[in-house]
N, C-alpha and C positions, 0 to 999 in steps of 0.2 A: 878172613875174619873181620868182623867190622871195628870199628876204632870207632869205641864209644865214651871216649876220657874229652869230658868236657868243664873246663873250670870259667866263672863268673868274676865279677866282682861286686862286694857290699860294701856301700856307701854309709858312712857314718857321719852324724854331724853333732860337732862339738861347741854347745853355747856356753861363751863366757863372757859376764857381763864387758860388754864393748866390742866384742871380738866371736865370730864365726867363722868354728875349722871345719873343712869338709877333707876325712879319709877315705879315701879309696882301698879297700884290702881286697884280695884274692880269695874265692872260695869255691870248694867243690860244691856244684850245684846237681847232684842226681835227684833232685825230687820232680823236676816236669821233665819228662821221659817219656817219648807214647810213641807206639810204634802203631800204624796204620796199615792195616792185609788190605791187596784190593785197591794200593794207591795208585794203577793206572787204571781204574777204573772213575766212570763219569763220578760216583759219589764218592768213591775214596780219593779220586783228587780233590775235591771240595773239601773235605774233611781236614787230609794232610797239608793243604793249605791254608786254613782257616786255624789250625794248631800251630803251625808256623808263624803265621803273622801275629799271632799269641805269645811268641818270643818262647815254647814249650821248644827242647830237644827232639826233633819231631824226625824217625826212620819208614820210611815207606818201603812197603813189600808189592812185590807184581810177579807175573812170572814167564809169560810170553812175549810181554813189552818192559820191562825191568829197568833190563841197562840202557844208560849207564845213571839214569837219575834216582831208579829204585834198587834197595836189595833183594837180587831172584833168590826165591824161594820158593819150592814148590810146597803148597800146605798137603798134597797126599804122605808125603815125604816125612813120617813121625821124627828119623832123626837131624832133617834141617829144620824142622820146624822149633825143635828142642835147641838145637844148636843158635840159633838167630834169636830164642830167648835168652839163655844162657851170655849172649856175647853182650846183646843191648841191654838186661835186663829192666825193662822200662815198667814206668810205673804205674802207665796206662796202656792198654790193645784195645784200637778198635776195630772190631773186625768186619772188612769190609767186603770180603771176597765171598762172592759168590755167581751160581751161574742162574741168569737173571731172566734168559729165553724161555719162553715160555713153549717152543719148538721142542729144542734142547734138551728140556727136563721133561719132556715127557717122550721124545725120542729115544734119549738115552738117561735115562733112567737111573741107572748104576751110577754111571759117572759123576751125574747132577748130586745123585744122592754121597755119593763120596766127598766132594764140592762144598757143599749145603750142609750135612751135618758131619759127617766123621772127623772134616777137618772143623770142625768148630769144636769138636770134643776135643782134638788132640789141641788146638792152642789153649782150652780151658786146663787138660791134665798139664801139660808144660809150662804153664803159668801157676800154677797152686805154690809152687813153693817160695815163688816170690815174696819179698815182705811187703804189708800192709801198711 
């Protein structure tokens, strides 16, 4: 299961004539949350890193080349695919995987097509119930 409890802190500054306080508090920060399909992939590493250096909560999915920097996930897989939303609930996916051969996709056919859309429908249904 992935361990997605991440807390921040907000900076408060207090003016009083003569005098400037700066608070430091602690704060649950889940609103930049995105999770990247596709992160060892040439564009989904661009991405998952480009949200990272963003300072966004940023999990990447792979699933041939995964470990140990991505979480493997197969996207044929409806119940981990559900499952790796459920754990990270993020507030962004973007999705990055797919099979990009142009060989490939027309060799195999099936697979590319299971790849390319079935899993894009299944991170879109296991996403809907996410809040807005």
């Amino acid at each position: 299961r992935l361990d997605m409890n991440r807390s921040e802190k907000e900076m408060k500054i207090f003016f009083i004539p003569g005098h400037v306080e700066i608070v430091e508090e602690p704060i649950d920060a889940p609103f930049r949350r995105v999770l990247v399909t596709g992160a060892t992939g040439l564009l989904g590493r661009a991405v998952y890193k480009e949200f990272r250096n963003h300072d966004w909560y940023t999990v990447g999915s792979g699933f041939s080349r995964a470990r140990p920097r991505f979480e493997k996930c197969d996207l044929l897989d409806a119940s981990a695919v559900k499952q790796m939303i459920q754990d990270f609930q993020p507030n962004v996916i973007v999705h990055c995987a797919a099979e990009r051969r142009p060989d490939v996709v027309q060799n195999q056919t099936e697979s590319a097509t299971n790849l390319n859309v079935a899993a894009s429908g299944t991170i879109a249904k296991e996403s809907g119930w996410l809040p807005v």
